[in-house]
C-alpha positions, 0 to 999 in steps of 0.5 A: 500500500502506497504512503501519501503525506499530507501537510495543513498547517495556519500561520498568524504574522505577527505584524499584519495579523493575518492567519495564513492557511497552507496546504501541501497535497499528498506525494504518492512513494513507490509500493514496497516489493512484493506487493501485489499489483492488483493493489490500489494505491491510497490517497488522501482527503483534502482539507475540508472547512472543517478540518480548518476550524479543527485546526484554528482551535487546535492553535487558539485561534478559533475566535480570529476574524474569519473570511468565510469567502476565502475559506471556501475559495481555499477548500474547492482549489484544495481539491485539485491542487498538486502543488502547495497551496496558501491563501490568507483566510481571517485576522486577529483583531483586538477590541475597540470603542467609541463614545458618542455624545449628543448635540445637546450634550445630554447623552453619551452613548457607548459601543464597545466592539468584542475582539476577534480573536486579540485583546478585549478592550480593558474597563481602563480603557474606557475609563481613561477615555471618559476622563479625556472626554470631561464626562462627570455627570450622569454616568451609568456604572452598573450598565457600563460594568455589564458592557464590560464584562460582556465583552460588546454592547451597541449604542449603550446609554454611557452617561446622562445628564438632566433636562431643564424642566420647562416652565407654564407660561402665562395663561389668560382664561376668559370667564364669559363662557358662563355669562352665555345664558341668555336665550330668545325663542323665535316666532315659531317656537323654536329656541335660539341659542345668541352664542350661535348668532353673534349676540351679545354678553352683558356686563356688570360693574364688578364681573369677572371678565379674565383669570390671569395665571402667572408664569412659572419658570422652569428650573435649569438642568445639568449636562453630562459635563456638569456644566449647566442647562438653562431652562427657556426664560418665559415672559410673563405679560400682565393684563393689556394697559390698552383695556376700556372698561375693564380694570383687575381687582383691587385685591386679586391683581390676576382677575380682571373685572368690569368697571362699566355695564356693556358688552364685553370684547376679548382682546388680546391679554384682556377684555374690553366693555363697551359701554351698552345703551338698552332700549325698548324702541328707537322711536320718536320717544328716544329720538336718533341715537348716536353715540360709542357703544353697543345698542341692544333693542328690545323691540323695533327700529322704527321708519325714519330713526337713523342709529350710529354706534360704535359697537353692536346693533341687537334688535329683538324684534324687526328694522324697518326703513331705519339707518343703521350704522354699526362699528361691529355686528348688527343682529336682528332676531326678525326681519329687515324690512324697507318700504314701510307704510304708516310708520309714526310720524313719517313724513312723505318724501320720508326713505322707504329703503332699509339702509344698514352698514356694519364694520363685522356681520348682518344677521336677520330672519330675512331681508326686503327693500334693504340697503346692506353693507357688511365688512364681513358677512350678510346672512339671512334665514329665511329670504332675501328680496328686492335687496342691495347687499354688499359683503366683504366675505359672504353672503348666505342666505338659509339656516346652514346645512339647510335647503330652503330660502331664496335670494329674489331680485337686487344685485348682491355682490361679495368677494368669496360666496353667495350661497341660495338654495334659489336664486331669482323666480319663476317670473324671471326677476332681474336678479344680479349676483357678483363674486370674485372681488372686493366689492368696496374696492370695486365701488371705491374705484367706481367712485373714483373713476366718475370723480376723475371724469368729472375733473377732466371735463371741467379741465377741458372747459378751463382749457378752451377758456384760457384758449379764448383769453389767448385769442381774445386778450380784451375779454380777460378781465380783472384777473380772470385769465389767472384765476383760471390758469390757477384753477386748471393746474388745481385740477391737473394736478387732482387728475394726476392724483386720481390716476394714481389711486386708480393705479393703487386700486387697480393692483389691489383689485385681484380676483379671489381664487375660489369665489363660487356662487351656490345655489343648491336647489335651482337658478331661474332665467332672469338671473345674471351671475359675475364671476370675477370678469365673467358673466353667465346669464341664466334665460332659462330655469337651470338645476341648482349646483356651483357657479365658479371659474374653469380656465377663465369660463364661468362654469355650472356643476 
């Protein structure tokens, strides 16, 4: 039988630390004599992955970082080799750290790397490293000695320091929410809570309008170098110096209270009172009312009363052909109602039109004959008919979510919305809605544009005349001819201003994207609907739906 040797053998070098496998293939050596030739030689088995692993324990070198790739490369030429064979299959590798810190250097985390078969990481090591890096504070000893003694750990929280603790900061709480009790029922029954309607709150000398709490600051924490975290500093404002009506009590600084009956207004860091006039009616018995405050009418507005304040308008019971100027809301509990015949005292050639301006909101039941400007919205329960109305945001005629109410006649104009389940009647009354611009810029521009063309007519007689004095020295007499070349430059120069604000105007005069006209339920012919710069006229009954711009057409879905 035929001897073969067979040579494996792993070799560490100590300056790369590279474990080198080699492998010399077996030499077959003559058979003895005598042997029989029948005989088949023997031969040895290559080295297997295994018989590497054997071998690497066999030397305490099985924990070494080992290169799976090369082994195998290294087994399968095995195979086949007939002359020695080498190949470098892993590396010893010492263990190794590294210490993280946040950006808020609140936290340090450690990852510790286990040795591959070189030197483990030493609690020396690390504590030598914590020291370079100045952390005191916060330190996790217990789980840092687990890290160790384990050998390996990942994103270990190393060290931590304290947070600052925030602070509350001042807080202003209105206490009108429990005034909000008083409730008016409607003509068919049905109660009407005014929180839902805008109306107002009412006032004593003496009532709680605000709790103040004061800030509390927040404590400082402390970061992983010990050093200090300061907590957010938090401003603690007092009560509005600004405030009308509304002063904080003597013995509590922190709550605020009223000095004067009236309807309360939250503003900021505050309330204020303005001071409230209650009425019955306004009639010949109370005369015209103007003054800076909130009204509250228990009854009517008679024909022909004229009512300026600078607060809110609430009437419980209608407005007739009465002016109304209000610097907040005007909320009417029924109707408004021009065109009123034998109202008390009135006198022919007496207003018959319902005229009413506000800074804020229009509520009514509904609205006929009525002049209406509204900074903010119009809104109508029931119906709108034979009506101005002019909105700087919406006009919506109907309870909301409902499908009932009708907007009839008149020329209704707002910037964003004018919602009717109806529009126009089955006669075909000339019914004109406008949305898409500001509608006071509009009329304001409108204005403007006459006044302009008022000026350059008259500029254009003052011309001819200073013409005629040129031709015709003798008939300039006295001063004539001065006083008109003085008068033309006052007027040239008040057309250059008037182009000026046109221009102003004009810039600000941009289209509301989104500007819709809804009518739910139907439009009859008869009604004109102006998007913007578009026009739809509607000359047959159409099926309700939205009116709105679509690349610049008006368009019904």
């Amino acid at each position: 039988m035929a001897e073969i040797a067979v040579s494996l053998t792993i070799q560490l070098d100590g300056n790369t630390r590279q474990l080198t496998c080699r492998y010399v293939p077996p030499v077959e050596t003559p058979a003895e004599e005598g042997a029989e030739a029948e005989e088949a030689p023997a031969r040895a088995t290559p080295p297997d992955r295994q018989a590497i692993l054997n071998l690497l324990q066999a030397q305490g070198q099985a924990e070494c970082a080992l290169d799976e790739a090369a082994i195998r490369a290294f087994v399968e030429k095995a195979r086949a080799a007939t002359d020695p064979l080498e190949a470098v299959i892993g590396t010893q590798q010492d263990g190794s750290y590294e210490i993280n810190v946040s950006p808020t250097r609140l936290c340090a985390w450690l990852n510790l790397i286990a040795p591959r078969g070189g030197k483990a990481v030493t609690p020396e090591q690390i504590k030598s490293a914590i020291a370079a890096r100045n952390i005191s504070h916060g330190l996790k000893e217990a789980e840092l000695a687990t890290a160790l003694a384990a050998g390996h750990c990942k994103e270990m929280l190393l060290a931590e320091g304290v947070e600052p603790e925030a602070g509350q900061p001042a807080r202003f709480e209105g206490l009108l929410e429990a005034l909000r009790t008083q409730r008016h029922e409607s003509d068919d029954g049905d109660i009407v809570d005014y929180r839902d309607l805008g109306a107002l709150v009412l006032v004593d000398p003496g009532t709680p309008l605000m709790r103040r709490t004061p800030a509390v600051q927040g404590k400082d924490g402390t970061d992983i170098f010990g050093r200090p975290v300061a907590a957010k500093l938090l401003p603690d404002p007092p009560f509005s110096n600004s405030l009308a009506g509304s002063t904080p009590d003597e013995n509590d600084p922190d709550l605020l209270v009223a000095t004067i009956s009236g309807a309360p207004t939250l503003t900021a860091n505050g309330v204020s009172v303005n001071p409230l006039v209650d009425v019955q009616d306004v009639d010949l018995s109370t005369g015209n009312i103007t003054f800076d405050g909130t009204l509250q009418v228990k009854g009517d507005i008679r024909a022909g009363m004229s009512v300026r304040v600078a607060g809110d308008v609430v009437v419980g019971g209608t407005i007739e052909a009465a002016e109304v100027v209000a610097g907040g809301n005007v909320v009417v509990k029924g109707g408004i109602i021009g065109k009123s015949e034998n109202a008390p005292g009135a006198r022919e050639g007496e207003q018959e039109t319902a005229r009413i301006s506000c800074s804020g909101t229009v509520q009514a039941k509904f609205i006929e004959h009525a002049v209406i400007e509204a900074g903010k919205a119009i809104q109508a329960e029931g119906g709108v008919r034979q009506s101005e109305l002019t909105a700087g945001e919406t006009v919506v005629v109907g309870k909301p979510g409902g499908n009932t109410g009708s907007l009839i006649g008149g020329h209704t104009r707002a910037r964003l919305l004018v919602r009717a389940p109806v529009l126009g009647s089955p006669s075909g009354v000339p019914t004109l809605v406008q949305v898409g611009f500001n509608p006071y810029l509009n009329a304001e521009r409108t204005s403007t544009e006459q006044q302009r063309k008022r000026r350059v007519e008259e500029l254009t007689k003052l011309r001819q005349l200073i013409s005629f004095f040129d031709q015709n020295p003798a008939k300039a007499v006295g001063s004539m001819r001065e006083k008109a070349e003085n008068t033309r430059d006052l007027y040239e120069a008040e057309v250059k201003a008037l182009d000026v604000k046109l221009s102003e105007l004009a810039e600000q005069m941009e289209f509301a994207e989104g500007a819709t006209v809804e009518a739910p339920k139907c439009i009859h012919g008869g009604v004109n609907l102006q998007i913007g710069p578009k026009l739809l006229q509607v000359i047959d009954d159409k099926p309700g739906g939205k009116v709105h711009l679509v690349d610049d057409q008006v368009v019904l879905s």
